[in-house]
N, C-alpha and C positions, 0 to 999 in steps of 0.2 A: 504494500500500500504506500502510494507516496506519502511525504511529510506532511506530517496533521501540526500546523504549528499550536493550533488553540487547543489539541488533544496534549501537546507536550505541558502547554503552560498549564491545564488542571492536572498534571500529574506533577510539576514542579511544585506545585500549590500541597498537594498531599505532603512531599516529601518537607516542604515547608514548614506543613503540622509538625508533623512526627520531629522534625528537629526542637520545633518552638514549646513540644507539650514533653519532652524526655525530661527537661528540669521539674514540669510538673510532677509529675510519676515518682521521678527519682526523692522529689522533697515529700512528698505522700508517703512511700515508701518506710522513707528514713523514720518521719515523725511514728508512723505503727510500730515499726521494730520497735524504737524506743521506748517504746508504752508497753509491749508485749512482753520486753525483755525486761524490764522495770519491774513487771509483773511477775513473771517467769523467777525473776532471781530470791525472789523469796525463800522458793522452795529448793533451791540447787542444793543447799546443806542436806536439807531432809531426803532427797532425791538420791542424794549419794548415799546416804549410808543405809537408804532401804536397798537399794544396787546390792550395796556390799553382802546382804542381807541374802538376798537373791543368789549369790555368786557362791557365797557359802552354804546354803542349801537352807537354810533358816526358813524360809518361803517360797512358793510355786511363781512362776514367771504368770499364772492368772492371777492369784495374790496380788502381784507387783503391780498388772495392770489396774486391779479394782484399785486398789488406793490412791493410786495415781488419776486416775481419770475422776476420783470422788476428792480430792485434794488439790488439784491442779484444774482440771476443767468442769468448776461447778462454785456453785457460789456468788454471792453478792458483786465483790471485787473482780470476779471473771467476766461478770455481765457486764461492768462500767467498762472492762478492758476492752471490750468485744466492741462497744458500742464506742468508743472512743476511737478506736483501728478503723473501723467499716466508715466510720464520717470521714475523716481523714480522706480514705478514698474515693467516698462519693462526693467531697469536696473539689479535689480533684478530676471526678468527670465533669461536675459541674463550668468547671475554668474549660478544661477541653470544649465541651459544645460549643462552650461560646465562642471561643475560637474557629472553629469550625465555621460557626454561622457567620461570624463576620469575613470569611473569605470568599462566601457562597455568591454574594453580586459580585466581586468580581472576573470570578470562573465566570458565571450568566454572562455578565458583557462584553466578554474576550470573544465567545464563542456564539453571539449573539450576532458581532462585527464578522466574526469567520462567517458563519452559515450566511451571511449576506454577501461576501467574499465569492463565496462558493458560485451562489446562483448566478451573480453578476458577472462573475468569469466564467457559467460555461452558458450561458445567453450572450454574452457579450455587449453587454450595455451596464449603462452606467443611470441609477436608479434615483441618482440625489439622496443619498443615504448620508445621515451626521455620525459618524461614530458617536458610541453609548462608554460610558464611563459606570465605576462603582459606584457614584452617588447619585447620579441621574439614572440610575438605572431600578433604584431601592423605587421611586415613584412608579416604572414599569410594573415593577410586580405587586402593587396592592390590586394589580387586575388578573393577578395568575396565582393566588393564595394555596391551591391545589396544586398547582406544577412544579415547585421546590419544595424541599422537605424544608421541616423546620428544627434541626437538633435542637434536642430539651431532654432534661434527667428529671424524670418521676422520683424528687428524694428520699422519699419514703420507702419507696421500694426495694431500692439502690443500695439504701443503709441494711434494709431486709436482707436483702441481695448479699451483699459484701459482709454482712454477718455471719451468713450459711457459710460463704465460702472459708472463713479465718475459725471460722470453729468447723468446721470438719477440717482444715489443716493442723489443726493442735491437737484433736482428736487423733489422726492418724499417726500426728508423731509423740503421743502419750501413749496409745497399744502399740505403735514396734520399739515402744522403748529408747529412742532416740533421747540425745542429749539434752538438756535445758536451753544452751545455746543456738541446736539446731533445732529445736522446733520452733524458737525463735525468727529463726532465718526462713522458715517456712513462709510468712509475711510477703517476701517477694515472691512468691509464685503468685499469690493474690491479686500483690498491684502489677506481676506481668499480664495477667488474665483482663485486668481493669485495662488497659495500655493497646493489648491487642483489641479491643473491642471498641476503644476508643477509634484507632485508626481504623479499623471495619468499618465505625460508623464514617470519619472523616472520608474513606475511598466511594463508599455507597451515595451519599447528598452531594461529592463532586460530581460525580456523574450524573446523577440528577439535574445539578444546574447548567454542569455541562450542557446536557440533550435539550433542556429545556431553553435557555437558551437559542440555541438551533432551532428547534421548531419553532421557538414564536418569530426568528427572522425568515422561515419558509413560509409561514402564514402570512406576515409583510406584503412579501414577495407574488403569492398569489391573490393576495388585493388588488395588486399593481398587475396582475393581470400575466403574468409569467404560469407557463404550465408546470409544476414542478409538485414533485413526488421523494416522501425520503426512504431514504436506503440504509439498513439494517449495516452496520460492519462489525463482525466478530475480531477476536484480536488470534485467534485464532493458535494458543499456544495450549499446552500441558494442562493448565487450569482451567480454559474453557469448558463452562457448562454443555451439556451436549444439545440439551435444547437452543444455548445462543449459538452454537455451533450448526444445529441444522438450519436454523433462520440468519446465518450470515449472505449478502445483498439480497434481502428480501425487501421489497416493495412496497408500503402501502401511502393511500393519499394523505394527507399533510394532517395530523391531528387524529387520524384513525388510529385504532390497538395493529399491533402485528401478532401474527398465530400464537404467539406463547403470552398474549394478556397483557403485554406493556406497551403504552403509548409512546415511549421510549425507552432505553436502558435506562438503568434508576429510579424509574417512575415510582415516584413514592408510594399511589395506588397499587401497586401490584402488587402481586404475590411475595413476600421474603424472599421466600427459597429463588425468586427470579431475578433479585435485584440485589441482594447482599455483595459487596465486593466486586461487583459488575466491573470490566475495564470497558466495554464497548462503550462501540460511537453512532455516530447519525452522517450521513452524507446525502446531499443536494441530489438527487435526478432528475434534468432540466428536459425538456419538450418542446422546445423553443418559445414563442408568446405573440399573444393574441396579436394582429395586424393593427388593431387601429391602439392598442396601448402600444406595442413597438413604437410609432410615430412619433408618442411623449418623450420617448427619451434619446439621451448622446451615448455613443458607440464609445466601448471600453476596447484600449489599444490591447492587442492579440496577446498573450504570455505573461502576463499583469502576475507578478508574486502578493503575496497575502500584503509583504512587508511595504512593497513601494502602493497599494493599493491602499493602504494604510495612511501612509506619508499622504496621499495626496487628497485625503477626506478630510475635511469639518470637525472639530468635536462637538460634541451639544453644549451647550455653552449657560444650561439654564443653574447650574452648580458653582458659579464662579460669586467670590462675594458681593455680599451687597451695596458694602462701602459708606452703609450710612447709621448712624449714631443712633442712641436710644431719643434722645431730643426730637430729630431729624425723620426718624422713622412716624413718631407720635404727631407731627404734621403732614404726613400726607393725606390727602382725600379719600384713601380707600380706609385707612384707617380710624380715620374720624367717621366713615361710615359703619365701621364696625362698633364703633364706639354706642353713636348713633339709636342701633338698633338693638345693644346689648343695654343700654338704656345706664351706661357707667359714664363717670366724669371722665375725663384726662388725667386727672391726680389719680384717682384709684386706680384708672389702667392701669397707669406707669408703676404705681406699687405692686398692682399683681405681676406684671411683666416681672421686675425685678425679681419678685418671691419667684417667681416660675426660673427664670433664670440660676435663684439660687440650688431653688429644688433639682434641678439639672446641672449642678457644681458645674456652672460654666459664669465664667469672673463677667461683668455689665459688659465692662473694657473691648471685651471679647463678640459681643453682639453684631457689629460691623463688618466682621470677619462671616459671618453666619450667609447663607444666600439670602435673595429675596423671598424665595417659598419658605426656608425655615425660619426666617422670620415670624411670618407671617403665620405660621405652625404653632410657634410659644405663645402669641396673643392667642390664636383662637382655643389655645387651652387653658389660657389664664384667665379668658370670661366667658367658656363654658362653663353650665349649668352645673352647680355644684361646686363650683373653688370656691376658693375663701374670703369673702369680703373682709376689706380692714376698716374698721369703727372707731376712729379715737387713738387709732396710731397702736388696737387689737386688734387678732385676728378673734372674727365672731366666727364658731361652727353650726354646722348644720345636725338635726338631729337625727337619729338613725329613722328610720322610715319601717314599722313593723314591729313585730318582737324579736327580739334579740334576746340570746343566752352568755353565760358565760363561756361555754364551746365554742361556741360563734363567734363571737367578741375577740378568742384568745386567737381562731383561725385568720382574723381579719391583721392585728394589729401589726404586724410585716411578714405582708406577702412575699417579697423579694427576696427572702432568706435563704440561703446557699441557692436561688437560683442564676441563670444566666446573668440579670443584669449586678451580682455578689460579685464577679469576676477578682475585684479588689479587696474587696472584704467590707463596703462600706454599709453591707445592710447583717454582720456578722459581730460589729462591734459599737452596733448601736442598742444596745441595752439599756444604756442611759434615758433612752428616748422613748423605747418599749414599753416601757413600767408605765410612765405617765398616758403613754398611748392607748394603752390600755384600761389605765384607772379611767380616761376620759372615753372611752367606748364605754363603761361597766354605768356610769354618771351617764349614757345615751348621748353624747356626740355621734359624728361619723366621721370616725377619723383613722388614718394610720400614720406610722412612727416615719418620722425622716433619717435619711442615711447620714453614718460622720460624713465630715466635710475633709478631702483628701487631698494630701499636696502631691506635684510630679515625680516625687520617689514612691508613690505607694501606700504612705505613712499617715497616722491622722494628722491632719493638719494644727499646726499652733494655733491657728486663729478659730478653730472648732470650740465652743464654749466649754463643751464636754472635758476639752484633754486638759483641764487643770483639776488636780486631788477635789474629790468631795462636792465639786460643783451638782452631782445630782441633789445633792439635799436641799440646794437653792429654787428647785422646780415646786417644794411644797414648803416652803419659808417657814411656817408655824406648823409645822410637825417636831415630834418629840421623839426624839434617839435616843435607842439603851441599847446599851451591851447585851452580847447573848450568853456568854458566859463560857464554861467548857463546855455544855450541851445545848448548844441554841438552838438546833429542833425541838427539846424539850421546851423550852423557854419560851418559843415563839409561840408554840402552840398553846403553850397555859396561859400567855398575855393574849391571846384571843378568844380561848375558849372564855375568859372573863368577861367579854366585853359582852352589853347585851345586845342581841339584834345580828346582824351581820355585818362583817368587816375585814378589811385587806390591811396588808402592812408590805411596805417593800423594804426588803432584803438585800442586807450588803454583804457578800464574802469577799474572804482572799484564797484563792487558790494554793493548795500546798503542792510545790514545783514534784517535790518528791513522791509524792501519791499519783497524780497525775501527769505529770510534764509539762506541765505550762504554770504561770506565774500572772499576776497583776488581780486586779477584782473584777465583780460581776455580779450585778443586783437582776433581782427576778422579783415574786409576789408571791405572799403566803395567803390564802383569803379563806374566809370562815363563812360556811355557807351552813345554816341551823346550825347543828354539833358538829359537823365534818369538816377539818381544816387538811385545805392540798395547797402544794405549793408547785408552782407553776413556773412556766421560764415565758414570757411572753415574744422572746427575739425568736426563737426558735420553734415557739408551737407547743412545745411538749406539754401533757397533762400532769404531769408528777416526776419531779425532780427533786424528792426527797432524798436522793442518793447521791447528789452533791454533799452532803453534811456529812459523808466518807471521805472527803477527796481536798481539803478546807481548814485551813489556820483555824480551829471551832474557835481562840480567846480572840479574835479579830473580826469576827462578824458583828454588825448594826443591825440593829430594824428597826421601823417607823409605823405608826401605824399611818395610813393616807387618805381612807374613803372620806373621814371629815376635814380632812383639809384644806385649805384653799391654793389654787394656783398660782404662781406666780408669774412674772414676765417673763421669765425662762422658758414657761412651756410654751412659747412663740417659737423658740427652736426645735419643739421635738414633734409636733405633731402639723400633719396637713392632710386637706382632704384627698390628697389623689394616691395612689398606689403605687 
């Protein structure tokens, strides 16, 4: 087959991934062992000398196993271990999707320009085509929602998922009696397992957007009144399926299935077993074109390569900045018609603007640089139905709409958590923000938690009000803090079983590095509903996290109680209506 230049560039794009996600994997990796092994070394003393025990005949080699697997893989501490390992790496699939998804418009518009390439060299005319770019192209596909996949991690499932797989790993090497440190090392088969599946997925939505791509420049094309048909290309090696192997240059009309069920390789619709790992492609078969549309257009000189056919097109040019200031923007006519009819001043726009701008951690300064559609994008979502009006230099909320539970309430307060748009971590270490976001859904707002505020290493930012010591306690100014003592689950729970009525209190730990692996604090919410008091982590979702108080400095933990207390100007930074 001659040279596919746009099939090379989505196969550069893969090998892209896999380079950009190995540090991932590798840091995933690391962080499990650490925690396993941490765990694991407990029992290395005791391990050895029931060995010993074994070795001298003291005990049967089933013996050895029962204790070990009722010792080593069972218990309280093994379940935090388990669940600590499997997030780690569903953390890390999580970064990979994302990854993946943002390379996905630019595979689309490579191959987008090619398949237009295609047709227009073997009709031999020139169609007045603008080359499409990644960013003008993300507009294209809000009309093709179905014809790109969309990578996404089910976390819930994924933590399931990666739990199975790290306990029957320790499982296996607690019955063949394997070392302490190697069962340890076992961990990396897990995140190789997570790794390979990641790149399955990044090979499978390439070629997805690859094809798709292509066809929606044959569909173009047969607008414009070109006869054209595409063609099946198998790659035709070792690995070939034998179903893409019997439908290699097979034929059908522009948007049609081909015999084995896909509208193209990848098709996200289809069948798994058809599209998993897919390398195939799609190729142009032209028929020449209608007589009276030929007429429209100028004749492409004969031998035309992708590259100089390239060189000599347009780009679309609707992605280029706007160039105009937040002042600047706020006088024009179409905006003051939006204004207009969203029935807001100029003052309030320009405040929501800005809060919408902060909410998208993108600096004011920065606006200018933005196109004229995304511009025009941050307004119209800064006074839809539903943001937040500011009242008195406050933000006033909306109230929830229906009944609401505390289930509901906990599922709402951040959605983003370890999902694709976590990629940084800013919706992982907003707990500061969580508590109060939640206390204000439990009070019937409609609200969730805003993400920290990140600088361009990664890091939370200095200027985030959060990263200085103790600032959550400023979100409820007249709350009363007490120590928990050496059992502050006890403690917690008798200072609210006391209270009458129902009531929350939010929770301050410090993480103990040695129990755990990780270091700094982290507040959640204890709440007392009738008699029954659960404590909850609202950043994360979880229902019952009362197995933090294993893992936790117990003479360093606060708590407050908060359902009676008043807000402060703080919680201007941790809560907004949008998700």
């Amino acid at each position: 087959m001659a040279k596919d230049s746009a099939h090379e560039f989505s196969d550069a794009e893969i090998r892209a991934f896999e380079r950009e996600v190995a540090g991932v994997y590798g840091e995933a990796s690391k962080t499990a062992y650490d925690n396993l092994k941490r765990y694991l070394a407990q029992f290395e003393a005791d391990d050895e000398k029931m060995r010993e025990r074994l070795e001298a005949g003291e005990i049967t080699k089933a013996q050895y196993r029962s204790w070990r697997s009722g010792k080593i893989a069972a218990g309280r501490r093994y379940r935090i271990v388990l669940k600590q390992c499997a997030e780690a790496m569903t953390h890390a699939n999580v970064v990979a999707a994302a990854a993946i998804e943002g390379r996905l418009p630019e595979v689309y518009a490579e191959n987008y320009n090619y398949g237009t390439w295609q047709v227009e060299s073997a009709v031999g005319v020139d169609t007045a085509y603008a080359l499409q770019d990644a960013s003008t192209v993300q507009r294209l596909l809000t009309d093709h929602d179905s014809y790109l996949p969309k990578p996404s991690v089910n976390v819930a499932k994924d933590v399931a998922w990666n739990r199975r797989l790290i306990a029957n790993q320790i499982t296996q090497g607690v019955l063949l009696g394997e070392s302490i440190p190697k069962i340890a090392k076992r961990i990396q088969d897990v995140a190789g397992s997570n790794r390979a599946a990641a790149v399955r997925l990044a090979r499978t939505s390439t070629t997805a957007a690859e094809n798709a791509g292509r066809v929606d420049s044959y569909k173009r094309a047969k607008g414009l009144g070109i006869k054209v048909q595409q063609e099946w290309v198998a790659t035709l090696d070792l690995r070939t399926r034998s179903s893409h192997r019997k439908i290699d240059r097979e034929k059908v009309e522009v948007g049609e299935k081909f015999s084995n069920g896909c509208r193209y390789p990848g098709d996200p619709e289809a069948r798994y077993a058809e599209t998993c790992n897919c390398r195939c492609t799609l190729v142009a078969c032209c028929d020449g074109l209608d007589v009276l549309d030929g007429e429209r257009f100028s004749r492409l000189p004969e031998g035309m390569t992708y590259e100089e056919w390239k060189a000599g097109k347009p780009a679309v040019t609707g992605a280029k900045p706007a160039n105009r200031t937040i002042s600047e923007f706020m006088e024009m006519p179409g905006t003051k018609r939006k204004l207009d009819v969203a029935g807001v001043s100029k003052t309030e726009a320009r405040k929501r603007l800005s809060r919408q701008l902060e909410d998208y951690g993108i600096p004011s300064g920065s606006f200018r640089k933005m196109s004229a559609g995304d511009q025009q994008k941050v307004l119209d979502t800064a006074l839809a139905p539903g943001s937040t009006p500011i009242v008195n230099g406050r933000r006033v909320f909306k109230e929830i709409k229906g009944e609401h539970s505390a289930g509901s309430d906990l599922a709402k307060v951040n959605p983003n958590f370890k999902t694709k748009k976590d990629k940084d971590g800013r919706y992982s270490y907003n707990c500061q923000r969580c508590v109060p976001a939640y206390e204000a859904r439990r009070r019937g707002l409609d609200v969730v938690a805003k993400p920290v505020k990140m600088n361009k290493w990664g890091k939370i930012s200095a200027y985030d009000p959060f990263a200085r010591a103790e600032s959550y306690k400023k979100v409820f100014p007249g709350a009363t803090w007490k120590r928990g003592g050496d059992k502050p689950e006890k403690e917690i729970t008798s200072f609210l079983l006391a209270v009458n009525g129902d009531a929350r209190a939010e929770v301050s730990v410090s993480w103990d590095h040695a129990l755990c692996g990780k270091s700094g604090r982290h507040v959640f919410v204890a709440e007392k509903t009738g008699n029954a008091i659960k404590f909850i982590d609202p950043q994360s979702g979880d229902e019952d996290v009362s197995w933090y108080f294993g893992i936790i400095k117990a003479e360093e933990t606060e708590f407050a109680r908060v359902d009676d207390a008043e807000f402060g100007d703080l919680v201007d930074e941790c809560l907004t209506t949008r998700g």
